[in-house]
Structures are given as C-alpha cells and as structure tokens.
ChimeraX commands (.cxc) that place a marker at each C-alpha (Angstrom):
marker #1 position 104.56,145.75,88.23 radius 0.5
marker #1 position 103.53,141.98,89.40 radius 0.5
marker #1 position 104.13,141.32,92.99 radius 0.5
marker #1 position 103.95,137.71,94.41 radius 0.5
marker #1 position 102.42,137.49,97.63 radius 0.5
marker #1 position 103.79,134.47,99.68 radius 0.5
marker #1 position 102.11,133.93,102.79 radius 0.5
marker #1 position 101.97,131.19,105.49 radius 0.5
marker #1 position 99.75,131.19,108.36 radius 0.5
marker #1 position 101.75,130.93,112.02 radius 0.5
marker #1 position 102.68,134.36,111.57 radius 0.5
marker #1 position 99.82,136.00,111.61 radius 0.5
marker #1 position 98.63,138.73,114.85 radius 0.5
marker #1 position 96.51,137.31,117.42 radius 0.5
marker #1 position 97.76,133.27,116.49 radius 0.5
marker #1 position 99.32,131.36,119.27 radius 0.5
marker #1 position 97.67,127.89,119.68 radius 0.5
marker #1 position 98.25,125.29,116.55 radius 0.5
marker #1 position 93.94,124.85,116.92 radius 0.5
marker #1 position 94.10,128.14,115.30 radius 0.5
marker #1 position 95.94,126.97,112.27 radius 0.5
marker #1 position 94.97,123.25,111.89 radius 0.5
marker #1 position 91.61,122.09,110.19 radius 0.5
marker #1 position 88.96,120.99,112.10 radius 0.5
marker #1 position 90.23,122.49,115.41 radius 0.5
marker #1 position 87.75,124.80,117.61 radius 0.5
marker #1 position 89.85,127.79,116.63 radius 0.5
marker #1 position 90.83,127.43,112.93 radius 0.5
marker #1 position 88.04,129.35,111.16 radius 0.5
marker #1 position 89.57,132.63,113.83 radius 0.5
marker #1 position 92.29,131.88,112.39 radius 0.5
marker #1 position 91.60,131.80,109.07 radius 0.5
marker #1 position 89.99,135.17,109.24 radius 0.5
marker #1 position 93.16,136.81,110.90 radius 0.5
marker #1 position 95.15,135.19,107.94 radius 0.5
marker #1 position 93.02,136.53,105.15 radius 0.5
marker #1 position 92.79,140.11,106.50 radius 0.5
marker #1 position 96.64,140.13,106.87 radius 0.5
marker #1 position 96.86,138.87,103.13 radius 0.5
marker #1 position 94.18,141.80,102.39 radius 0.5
marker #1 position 96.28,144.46,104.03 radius 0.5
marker #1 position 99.67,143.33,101.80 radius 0.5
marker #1 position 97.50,143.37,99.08 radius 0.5
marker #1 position 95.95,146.88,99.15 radius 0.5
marker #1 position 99.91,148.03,100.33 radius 0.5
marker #1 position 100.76,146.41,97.31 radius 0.5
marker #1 position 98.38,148.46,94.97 radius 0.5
marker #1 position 99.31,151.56,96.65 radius 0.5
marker #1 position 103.08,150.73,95.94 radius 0.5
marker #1 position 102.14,150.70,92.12 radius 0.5
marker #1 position 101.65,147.05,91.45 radius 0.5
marker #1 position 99.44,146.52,88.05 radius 0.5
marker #1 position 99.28,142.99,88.96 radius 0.5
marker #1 position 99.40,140.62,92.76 radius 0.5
marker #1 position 99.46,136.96,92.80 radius 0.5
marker #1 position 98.69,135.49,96.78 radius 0.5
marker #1 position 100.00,131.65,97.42 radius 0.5
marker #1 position 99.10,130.31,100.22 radius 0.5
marker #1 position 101.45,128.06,101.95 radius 0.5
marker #1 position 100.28,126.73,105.03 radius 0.5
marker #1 position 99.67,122.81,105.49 radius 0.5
marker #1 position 96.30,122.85,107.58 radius 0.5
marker #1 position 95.61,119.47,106.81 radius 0.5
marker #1 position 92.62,117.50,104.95 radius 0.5
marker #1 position 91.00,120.06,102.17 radius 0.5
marker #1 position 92.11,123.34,103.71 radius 0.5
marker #1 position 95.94,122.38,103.08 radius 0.5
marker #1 position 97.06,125.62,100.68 radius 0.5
marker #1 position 93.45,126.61,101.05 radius 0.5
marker #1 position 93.15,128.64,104.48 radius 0.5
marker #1 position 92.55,131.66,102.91 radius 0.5
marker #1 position 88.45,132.76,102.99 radius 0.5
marker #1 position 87.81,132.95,99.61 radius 0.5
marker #1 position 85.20,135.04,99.73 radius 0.5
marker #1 position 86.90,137.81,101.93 radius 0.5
marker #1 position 89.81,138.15,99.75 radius 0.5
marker #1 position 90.30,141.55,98.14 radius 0.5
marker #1 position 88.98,141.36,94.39 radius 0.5
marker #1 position 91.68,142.70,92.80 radius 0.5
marker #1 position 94.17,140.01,93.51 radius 0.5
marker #1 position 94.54,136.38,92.15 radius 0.5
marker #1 position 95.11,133.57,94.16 radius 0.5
marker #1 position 96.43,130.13,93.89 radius 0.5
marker #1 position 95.70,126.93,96.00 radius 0.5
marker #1 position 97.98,124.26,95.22 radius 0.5
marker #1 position 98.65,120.75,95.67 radius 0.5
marker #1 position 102.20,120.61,96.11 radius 0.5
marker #1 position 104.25,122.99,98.59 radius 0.5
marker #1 position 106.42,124.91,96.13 radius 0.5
marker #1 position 104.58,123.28,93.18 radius 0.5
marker #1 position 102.94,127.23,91.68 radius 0.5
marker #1 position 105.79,128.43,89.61 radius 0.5
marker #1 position 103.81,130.67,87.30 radius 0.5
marker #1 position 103.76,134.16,88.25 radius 0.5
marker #1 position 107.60,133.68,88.85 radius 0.5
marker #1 position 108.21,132.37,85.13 radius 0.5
marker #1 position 106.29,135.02,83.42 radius 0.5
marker #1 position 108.58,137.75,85.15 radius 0.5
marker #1 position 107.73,138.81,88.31 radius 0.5
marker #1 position 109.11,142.02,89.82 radius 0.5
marker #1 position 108.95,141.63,93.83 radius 0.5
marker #1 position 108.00,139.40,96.54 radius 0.5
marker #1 position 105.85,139.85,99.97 radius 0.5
marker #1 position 105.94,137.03,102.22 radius 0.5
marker #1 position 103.18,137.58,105.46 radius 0.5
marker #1 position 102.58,135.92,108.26 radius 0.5
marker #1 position 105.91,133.85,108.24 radius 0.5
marker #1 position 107.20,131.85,111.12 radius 0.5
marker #1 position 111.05,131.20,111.96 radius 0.5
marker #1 position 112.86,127.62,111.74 radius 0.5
marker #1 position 112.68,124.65,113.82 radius 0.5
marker #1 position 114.25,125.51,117.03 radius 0.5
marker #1 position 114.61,129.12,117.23 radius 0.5
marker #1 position 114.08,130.63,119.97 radius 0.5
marker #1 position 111.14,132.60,121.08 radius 0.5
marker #1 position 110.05,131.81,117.47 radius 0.5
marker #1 position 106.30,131.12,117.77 radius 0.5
marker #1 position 104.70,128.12,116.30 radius 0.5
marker #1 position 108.32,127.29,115.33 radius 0.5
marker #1 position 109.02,124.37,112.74 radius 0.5
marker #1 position 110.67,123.44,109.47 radius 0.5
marker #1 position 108.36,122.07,106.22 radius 0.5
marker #1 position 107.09,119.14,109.19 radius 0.5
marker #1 position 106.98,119.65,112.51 radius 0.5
marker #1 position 107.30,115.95,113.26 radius 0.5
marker #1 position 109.59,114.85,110.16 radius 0.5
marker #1 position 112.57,117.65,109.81 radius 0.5
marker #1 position 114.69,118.65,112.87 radius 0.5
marker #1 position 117.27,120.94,110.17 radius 0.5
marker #1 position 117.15,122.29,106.67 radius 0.5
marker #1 position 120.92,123.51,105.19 radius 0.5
marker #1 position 121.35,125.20,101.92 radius 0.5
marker #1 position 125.15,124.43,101.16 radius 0.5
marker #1 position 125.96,124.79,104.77 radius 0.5
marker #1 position 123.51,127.50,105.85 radius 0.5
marker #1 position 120.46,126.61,108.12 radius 0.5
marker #1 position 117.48,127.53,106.73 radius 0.5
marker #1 position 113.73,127.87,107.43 radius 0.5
marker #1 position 110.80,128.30,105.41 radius 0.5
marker #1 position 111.25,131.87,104.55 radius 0.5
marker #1 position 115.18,130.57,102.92 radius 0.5
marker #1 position 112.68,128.21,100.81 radius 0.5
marker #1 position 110.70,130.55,99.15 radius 0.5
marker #1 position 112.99,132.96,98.82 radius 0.5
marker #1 position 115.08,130.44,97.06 radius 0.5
marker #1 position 111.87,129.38,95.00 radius 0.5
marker #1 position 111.49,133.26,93.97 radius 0.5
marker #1 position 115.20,133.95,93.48 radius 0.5
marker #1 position 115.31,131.30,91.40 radius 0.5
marker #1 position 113.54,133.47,88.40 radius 0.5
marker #1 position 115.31,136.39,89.55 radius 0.5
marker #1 position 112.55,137.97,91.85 radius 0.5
marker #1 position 113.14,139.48,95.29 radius 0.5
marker #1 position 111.70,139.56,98.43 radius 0.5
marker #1 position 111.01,143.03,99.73 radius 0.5
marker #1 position 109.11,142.31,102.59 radius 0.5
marker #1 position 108.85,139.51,105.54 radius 0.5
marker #1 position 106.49,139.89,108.62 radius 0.5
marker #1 position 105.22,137.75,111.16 radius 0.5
marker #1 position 106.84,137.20,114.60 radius 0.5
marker #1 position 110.20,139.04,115.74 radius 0.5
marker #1 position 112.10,136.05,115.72 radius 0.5
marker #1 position 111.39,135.51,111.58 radius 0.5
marker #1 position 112.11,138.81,110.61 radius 0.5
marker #1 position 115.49,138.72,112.55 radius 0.5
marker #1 position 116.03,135.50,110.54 radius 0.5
marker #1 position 115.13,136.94,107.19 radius 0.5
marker #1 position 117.51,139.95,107.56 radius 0.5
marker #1 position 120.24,137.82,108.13 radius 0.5
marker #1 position 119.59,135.77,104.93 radius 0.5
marker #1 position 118.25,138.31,102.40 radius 0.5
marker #1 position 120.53,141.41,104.19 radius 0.5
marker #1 position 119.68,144.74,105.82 radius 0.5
marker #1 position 117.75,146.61,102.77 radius 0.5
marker #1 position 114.97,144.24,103.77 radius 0.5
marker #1 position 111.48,145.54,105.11 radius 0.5
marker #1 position 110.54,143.72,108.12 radius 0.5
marker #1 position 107.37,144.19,110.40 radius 0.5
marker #1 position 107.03,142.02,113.32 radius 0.5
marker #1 position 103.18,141.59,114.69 radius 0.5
marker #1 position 104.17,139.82,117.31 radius 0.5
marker #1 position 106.91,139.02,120.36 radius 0.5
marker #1 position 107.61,135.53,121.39 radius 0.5
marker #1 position 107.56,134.48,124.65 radius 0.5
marker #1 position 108.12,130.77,123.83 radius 0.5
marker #1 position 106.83,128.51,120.97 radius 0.5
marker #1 position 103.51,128.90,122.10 radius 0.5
marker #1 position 102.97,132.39,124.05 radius 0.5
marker #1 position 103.38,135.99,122.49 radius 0.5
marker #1 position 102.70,139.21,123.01 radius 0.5
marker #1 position 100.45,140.79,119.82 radius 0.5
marker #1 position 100.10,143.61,118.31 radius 0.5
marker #1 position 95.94,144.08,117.81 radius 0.5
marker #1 position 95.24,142.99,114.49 radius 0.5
marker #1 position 93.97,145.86,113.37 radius 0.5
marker #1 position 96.99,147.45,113.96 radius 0.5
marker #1 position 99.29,145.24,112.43 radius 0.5
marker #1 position 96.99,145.39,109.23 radius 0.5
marker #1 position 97.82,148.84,109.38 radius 0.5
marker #1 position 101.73,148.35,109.33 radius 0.5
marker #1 position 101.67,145.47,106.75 radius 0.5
marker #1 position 99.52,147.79,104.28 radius 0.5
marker #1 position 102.10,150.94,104.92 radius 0.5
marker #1 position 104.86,148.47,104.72 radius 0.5
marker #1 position 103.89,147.13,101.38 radius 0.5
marker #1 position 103.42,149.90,99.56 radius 0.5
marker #1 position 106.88,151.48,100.96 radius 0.5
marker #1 position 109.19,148.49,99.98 radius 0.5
marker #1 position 107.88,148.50,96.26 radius 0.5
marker #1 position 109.50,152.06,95.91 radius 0.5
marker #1 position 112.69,150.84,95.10 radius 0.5
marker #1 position 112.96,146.95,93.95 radius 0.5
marker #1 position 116.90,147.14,93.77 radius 0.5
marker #1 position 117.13,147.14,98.00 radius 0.5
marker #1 position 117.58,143.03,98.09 radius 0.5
marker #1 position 119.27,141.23,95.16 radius 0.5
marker #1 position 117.34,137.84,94.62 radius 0.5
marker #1 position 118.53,135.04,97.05 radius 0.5
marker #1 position 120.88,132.63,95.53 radius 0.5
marker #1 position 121.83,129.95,98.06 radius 0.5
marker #1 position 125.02,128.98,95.28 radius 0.5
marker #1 position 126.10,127.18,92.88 radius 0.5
marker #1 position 126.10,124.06,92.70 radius 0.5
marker #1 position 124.15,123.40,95.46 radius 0.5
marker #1 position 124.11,121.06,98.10 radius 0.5
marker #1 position 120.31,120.90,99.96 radius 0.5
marker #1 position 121.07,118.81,103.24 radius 0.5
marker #1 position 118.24,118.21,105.85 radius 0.5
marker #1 position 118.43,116.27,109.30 radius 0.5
marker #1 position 115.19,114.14,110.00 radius 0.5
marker #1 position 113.80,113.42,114.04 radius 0.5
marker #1 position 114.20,109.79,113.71 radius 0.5
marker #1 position 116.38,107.48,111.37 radius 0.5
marker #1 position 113.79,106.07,109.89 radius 0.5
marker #1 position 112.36,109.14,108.05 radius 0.5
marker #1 position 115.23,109.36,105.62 radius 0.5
marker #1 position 114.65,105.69,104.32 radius 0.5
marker #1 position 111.84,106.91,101.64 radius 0.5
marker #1 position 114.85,108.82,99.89 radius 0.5
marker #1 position 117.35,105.43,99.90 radius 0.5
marker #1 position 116.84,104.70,96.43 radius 0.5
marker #1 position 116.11,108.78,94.81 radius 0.5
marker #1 position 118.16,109.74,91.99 radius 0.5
marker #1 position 120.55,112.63,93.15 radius 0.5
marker #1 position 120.15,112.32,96.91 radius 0.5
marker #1 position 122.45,110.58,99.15 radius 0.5
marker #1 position 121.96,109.12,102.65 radius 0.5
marker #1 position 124.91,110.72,104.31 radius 0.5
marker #1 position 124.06,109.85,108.49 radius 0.5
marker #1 position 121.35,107.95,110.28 radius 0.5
marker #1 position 118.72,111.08,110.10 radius 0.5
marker #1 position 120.74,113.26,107.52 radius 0.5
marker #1 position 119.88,113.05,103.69 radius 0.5
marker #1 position 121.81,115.33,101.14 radius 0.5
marker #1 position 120.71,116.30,97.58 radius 0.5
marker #1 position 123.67,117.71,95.08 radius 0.5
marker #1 position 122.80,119.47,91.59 radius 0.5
marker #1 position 124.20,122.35,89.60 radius 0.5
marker #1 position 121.48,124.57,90.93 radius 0.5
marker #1 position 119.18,125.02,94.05 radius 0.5
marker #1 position 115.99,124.37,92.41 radius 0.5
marker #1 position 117.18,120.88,90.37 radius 0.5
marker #1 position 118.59,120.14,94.16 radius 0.5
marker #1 position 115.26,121.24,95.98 radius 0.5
marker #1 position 112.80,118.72,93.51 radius 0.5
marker #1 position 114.80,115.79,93.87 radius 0.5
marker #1 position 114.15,115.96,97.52 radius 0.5
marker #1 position 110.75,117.69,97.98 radius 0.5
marker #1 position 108.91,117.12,94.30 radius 0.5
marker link #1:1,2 radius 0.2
marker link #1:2,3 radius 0.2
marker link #1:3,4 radius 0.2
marker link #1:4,5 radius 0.2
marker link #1:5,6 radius 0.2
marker link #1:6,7 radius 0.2
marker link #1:7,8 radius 0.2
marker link #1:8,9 radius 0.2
marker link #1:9,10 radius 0.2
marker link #1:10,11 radius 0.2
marker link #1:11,12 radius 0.2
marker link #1:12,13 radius 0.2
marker link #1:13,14 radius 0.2
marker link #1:14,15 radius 0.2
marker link #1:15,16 radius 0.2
marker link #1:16,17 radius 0.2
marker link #1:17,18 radius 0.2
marker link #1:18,19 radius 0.2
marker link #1:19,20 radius 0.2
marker link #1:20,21 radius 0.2
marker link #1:21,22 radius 0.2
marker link #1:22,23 radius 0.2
marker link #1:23,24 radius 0.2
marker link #1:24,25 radius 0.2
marker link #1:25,26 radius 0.2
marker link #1:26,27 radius 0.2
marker link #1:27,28 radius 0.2
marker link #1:28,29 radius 0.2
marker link #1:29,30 radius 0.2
marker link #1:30,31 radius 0.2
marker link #1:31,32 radius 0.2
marker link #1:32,33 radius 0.2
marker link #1:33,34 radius 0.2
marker link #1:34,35 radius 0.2
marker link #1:35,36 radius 0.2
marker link #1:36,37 radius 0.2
marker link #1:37,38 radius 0.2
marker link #1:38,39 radius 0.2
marker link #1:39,40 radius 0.2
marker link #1:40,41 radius 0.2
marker link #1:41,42 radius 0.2
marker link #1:42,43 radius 0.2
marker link #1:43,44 radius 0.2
marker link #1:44,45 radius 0.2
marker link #1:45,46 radius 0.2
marker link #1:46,47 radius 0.2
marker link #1:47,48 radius 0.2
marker link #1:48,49 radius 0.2
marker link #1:49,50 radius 0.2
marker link #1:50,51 radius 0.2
marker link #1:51,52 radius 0.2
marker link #1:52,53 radius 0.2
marker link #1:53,54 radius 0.2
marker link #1:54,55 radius 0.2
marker link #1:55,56 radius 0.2
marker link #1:56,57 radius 0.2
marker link #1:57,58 radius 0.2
marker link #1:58,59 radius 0.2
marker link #1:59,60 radius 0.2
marker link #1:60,61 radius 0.2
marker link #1:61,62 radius 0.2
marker link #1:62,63 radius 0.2
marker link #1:63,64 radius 0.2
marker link #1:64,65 radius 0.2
marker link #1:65,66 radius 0.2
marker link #1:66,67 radius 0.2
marker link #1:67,68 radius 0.2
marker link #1:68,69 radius 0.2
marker link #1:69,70 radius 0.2
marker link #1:70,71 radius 0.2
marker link #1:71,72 radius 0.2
marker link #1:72,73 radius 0.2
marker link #1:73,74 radius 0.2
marker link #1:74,75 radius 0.2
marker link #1:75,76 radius 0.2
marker link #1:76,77 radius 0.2
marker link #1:77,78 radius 0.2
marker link #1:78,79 radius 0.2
marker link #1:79,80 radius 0.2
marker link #1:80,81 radius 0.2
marker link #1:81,82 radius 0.2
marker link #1:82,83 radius 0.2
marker link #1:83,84 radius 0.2
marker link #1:84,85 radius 0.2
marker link #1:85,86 radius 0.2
marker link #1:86,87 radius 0.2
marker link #1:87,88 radius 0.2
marker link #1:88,89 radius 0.2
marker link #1:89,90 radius 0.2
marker link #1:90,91 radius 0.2
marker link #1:91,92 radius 0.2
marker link #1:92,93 radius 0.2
marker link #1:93,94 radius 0.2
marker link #1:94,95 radius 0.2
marker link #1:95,96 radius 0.2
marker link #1:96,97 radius 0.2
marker link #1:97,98 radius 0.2
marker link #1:98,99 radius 0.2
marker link #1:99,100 radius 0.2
marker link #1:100,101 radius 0.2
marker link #1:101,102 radius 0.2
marker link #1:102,103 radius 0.2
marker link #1:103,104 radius 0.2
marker link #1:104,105 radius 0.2
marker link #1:105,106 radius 0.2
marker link #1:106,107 radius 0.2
marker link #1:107,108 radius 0.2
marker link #1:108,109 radius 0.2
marker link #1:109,110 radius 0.2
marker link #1:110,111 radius 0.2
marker link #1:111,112 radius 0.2
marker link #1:112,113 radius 0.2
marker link #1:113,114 radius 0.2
marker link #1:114,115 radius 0.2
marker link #1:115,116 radius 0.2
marker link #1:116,117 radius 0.2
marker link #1:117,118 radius 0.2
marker link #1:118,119 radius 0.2
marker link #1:119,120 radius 0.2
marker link #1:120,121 radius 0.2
marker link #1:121,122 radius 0.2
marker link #1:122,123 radius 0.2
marker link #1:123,124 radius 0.2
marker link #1:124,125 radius 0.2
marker link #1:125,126 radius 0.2
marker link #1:126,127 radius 0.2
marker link #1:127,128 radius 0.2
marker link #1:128,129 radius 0.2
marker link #1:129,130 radius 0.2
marker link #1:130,131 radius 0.2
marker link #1:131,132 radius 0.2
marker link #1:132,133 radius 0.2
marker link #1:133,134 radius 0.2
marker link #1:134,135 radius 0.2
marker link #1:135,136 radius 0.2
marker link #1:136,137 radius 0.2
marker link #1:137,138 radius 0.2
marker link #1:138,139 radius 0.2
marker link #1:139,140 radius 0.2
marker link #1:140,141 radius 0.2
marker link #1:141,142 radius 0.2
marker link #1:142,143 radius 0.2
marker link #1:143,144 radius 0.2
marker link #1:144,145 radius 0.2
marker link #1:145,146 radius 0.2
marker link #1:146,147 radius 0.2
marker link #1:147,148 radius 0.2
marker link #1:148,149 radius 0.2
marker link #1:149,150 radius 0.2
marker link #1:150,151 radius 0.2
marker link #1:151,152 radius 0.2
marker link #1:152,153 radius 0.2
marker link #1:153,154 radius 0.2
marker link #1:154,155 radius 0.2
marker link #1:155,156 radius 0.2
marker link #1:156,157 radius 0.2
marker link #1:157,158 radius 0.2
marker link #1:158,159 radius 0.2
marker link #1:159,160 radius 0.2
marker link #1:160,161 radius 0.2
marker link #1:161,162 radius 0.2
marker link #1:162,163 radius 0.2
marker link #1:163,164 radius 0.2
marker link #1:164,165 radius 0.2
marker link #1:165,166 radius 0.2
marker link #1:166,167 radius 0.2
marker link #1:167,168 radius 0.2
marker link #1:168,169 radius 0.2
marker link #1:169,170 radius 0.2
marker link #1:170,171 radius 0.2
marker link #1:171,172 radius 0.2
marker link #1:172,173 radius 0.2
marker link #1:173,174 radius 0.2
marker link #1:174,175 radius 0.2
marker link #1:175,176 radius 0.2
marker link #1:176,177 radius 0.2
marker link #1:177,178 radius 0.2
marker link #1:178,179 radius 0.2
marker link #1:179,180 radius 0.2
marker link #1:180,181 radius 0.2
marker link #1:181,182 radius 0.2
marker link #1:182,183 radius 0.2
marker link #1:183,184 radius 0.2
marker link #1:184,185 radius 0.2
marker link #1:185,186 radius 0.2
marker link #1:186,187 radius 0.2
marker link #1:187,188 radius 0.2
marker link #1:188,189 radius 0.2
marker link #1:189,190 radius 0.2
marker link #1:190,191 radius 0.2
marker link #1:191,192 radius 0.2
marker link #1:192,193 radius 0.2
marker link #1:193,194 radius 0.2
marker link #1:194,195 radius 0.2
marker link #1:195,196 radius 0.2
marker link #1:196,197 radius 0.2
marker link #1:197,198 radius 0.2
marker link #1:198,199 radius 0.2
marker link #1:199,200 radius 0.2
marker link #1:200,201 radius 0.2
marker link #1:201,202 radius 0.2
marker link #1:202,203 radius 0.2
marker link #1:203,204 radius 0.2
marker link #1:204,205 radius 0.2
marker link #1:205,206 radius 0.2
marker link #1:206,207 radius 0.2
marker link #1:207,208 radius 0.2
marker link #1:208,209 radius 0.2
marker link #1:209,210 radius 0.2
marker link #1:210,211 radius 0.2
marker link #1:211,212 radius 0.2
marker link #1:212,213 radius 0.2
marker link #1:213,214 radius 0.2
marker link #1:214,215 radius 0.2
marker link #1:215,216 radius 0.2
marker link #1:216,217 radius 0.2
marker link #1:217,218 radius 0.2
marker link #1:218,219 radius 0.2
marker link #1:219,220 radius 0.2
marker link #1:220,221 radius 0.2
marker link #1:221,222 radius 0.2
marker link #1:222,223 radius 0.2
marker link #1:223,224 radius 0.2
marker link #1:224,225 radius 0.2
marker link #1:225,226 radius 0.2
marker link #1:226,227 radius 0.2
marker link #1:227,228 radius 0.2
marker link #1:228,229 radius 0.2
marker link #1:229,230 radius 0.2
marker link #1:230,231 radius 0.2
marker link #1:231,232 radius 0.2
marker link #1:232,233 radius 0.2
marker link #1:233,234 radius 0.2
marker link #1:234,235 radius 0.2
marker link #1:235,236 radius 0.2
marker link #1:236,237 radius 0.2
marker link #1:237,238 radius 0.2
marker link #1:238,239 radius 0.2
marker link #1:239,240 radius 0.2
marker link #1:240,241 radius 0.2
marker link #1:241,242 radius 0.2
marker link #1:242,243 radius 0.2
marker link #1:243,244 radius 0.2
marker link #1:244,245 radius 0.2
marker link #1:245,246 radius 0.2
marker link #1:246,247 radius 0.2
marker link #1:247,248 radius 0.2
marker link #1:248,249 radius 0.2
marker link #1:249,250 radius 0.2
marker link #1:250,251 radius 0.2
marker link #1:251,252 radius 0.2
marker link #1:252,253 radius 0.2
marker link #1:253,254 radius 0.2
marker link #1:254,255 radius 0.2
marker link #1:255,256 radius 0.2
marker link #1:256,257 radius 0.2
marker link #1:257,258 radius 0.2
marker link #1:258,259 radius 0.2
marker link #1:259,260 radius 0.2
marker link #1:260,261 radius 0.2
marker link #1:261,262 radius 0.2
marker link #1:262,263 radius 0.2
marker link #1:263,264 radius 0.2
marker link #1:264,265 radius 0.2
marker link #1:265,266 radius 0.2
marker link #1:266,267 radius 0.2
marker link #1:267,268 radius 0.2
marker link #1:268,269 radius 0.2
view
C-alpha cells in the first residue's frame, strides 16, 4: 500500500507565533522539530496501518532555502521518502504511479476562519478567497484536489479544530480527524503536549488505512471553474494577459477548463 503524506507546518502542537514557522526567526528551528516529529508519528501510524510504501511532501512556504524544506532531514524516520520541491503542488509522482491513501498533518484552516490558528490561504498577503466552482476553499481543498485528481483519498487531516471541522465538511463524515490544538484567535491556542498529540496522530494513522473506501477522492467538478479574490486590485494584474484565466472584478481572477487540475496550472503553475 503507498500512502502520501501531505503535511504543512501551522498545524502542528505547541505552534502559535509565525517566528516559529518562518526562516530565520528566533523560534523556527522549535518549530521545525515539532513539525518533523508530527510527520514521524504519521509515518510510523502509517506502517502500522500496513503501508509497504510512504511518500512525505512538505508544503510549507518558510521562505529563503527552507521553503518545502522545514522538515529536519536528519530526524526523519528512515523508512519513508521525502520530497522538497520547488513549486507548491509541483511533486506529482507518487500520485501518478498509483497511490492508495492520503495523510495530510499539521494543516491549518482558510483565510478568515475563525479561531483558525495561523489562518491564511496559499499567501497571507496576496489571496483574501479561494472558490472551487463556487465552494470556498483552503489549503487542505488544494491538495485534496491535487490527490483526487489521480484518484487517491485523503483519510486523515489534523492540525487545529477549526481545519478538521473544515475538512469534514469538504471530504464528508467517514473522514479521520485529530485536532492538536483549540483556537483562541489567529494567534493564541490551547495545545495538546506534543507528545501527546504524536501519540494520537500515530494511532490515527494506522486506524484510517483499515478501510480506504471511507472518503471517495475529492472532485471539485467538472468543468471547473477555480476563482480566487486578491487583497488589493493590483495583485490580479500579473494574470491580465494568461491563457484560460479571466479578470472578472477589481481583485477577483477566474480560471475555466474541463478539469480542476488544467484549471489549477493555468493560475498557480
């Protein structure tokens, strides 16, 4: 069985402050160590569960080298394979070959939510909204469009409560959620000790890849309209002149195709 592991890095147990998950700030290597053990706990869940094979991507955008690189290398568990990337959704790989389940860790919920912590959408600064023909989306809707895409599910979200409430409601109630944290605002929580929500994300891991028929893979339709709403007007004039995508309001862009992914590159690729 190959399992993708997804993971950002806002989500993790015991992260609050953005200087834990931005390069170069005086509490980003903490950080970084929180994030890997996290990763290491899916990953041994996932063994246990009866994967032969786990893939980790790393997703978060710390900025300068570390950018899809926060994970300590040298900590990771040796049995898994990891990929650092250039591109946010660029790794395809593990997906095209046939790839049996998802695990994303240490997600965050969308721009705006409340109580979500370390809230955003793709940028913080750039993107107020992100629709998928009509349906407001965060970053867990993009990957689990990316994965569902080749037909591969996501079994399991964790991270704050505010994300896994979001990813029910997309991906349905067979999901396996574990929420590390509580929000108290964008930047306050209540935690879980890490060691303890290690624990959960290992037992959690190897319980959703028991049965892979739980979640069908997300499909956001077809064809498929990928609309997002910049902060300021000026941020959609980069995509004036892009083949497929169409400047529909002073800060909202809109990208058509026959599929999500087709829809999806011609915006963010």
């Amino acid at each position: 069985m190959k399992v993708f592991v997804v993971s950002d890095m806002e989500g993790v147990a015991g992260i609050t402050k953005w200087e834990q998950v931005m390069a170069g700030k005086s509490q980003y290597e903490e950080g970084r160590k929180l994030y890997t053990e996290e990763i290491n706990a899916a990953v041994r869940g996932a063994f246990t569960g009866g994967a032969t094979e786990v893939v980790v991507m790393d997703c978060h955008g710390a900025g300068d080298g570390y950018t899809f690189n926060s994970l300590v290398h040298e900590d990771l568990d040796e049995r898994c394979a990891y990929v650092v990337q250039k591109d946010w959704t660029e790794y395809t790989g593990i997906l095209e070959e046939g790839c049996d389940a998802a695990l994303f860790i240490a997600m965050h919920a969308m721009a705006g939510t409340a109580y979500g912590v370390l809230n955003h959408t793709v940028s913080g600064t750039n993107w107020f909204s992100l629709r998928f023909n009509g349906v407001e989306v965060g970053e867990t809707g993009i990957n689990a469009a990316l994965c569902g895409n080749w037909g591969c599910p996501v079994l399991l979200v964790t991270g704050d409560e505010a994300v896994c409430a979001e990813a029910e409601a997309l991906l349905g109630p067979g999901l396996n959620t574990v929420a590390v944290k509580k929000g108290l605002g964008r930047f306050s929580a209540r935690h879980l000790a890490p060691r303890r929500a290690r624990e959960l994300i290992e037992a959690a891991a190897a319980e959703a890849l028991k049965d892979l028929k739980t979640v069908d893979p997300y499909d956001p339709g077809r064809p498929c309209e990928v609309e997002v709403t910049m902060t300021r007007s000026d941020q959609t004039e980069p995509f004036r002149y892009r083949a497929g995508v169409e400047i529909t309001g002073s800060r909202t862009i809109v990208s058509r195709a026959d599929d999500w992914w087709t829809a999806w590159r011609q915006i963010y690729l």
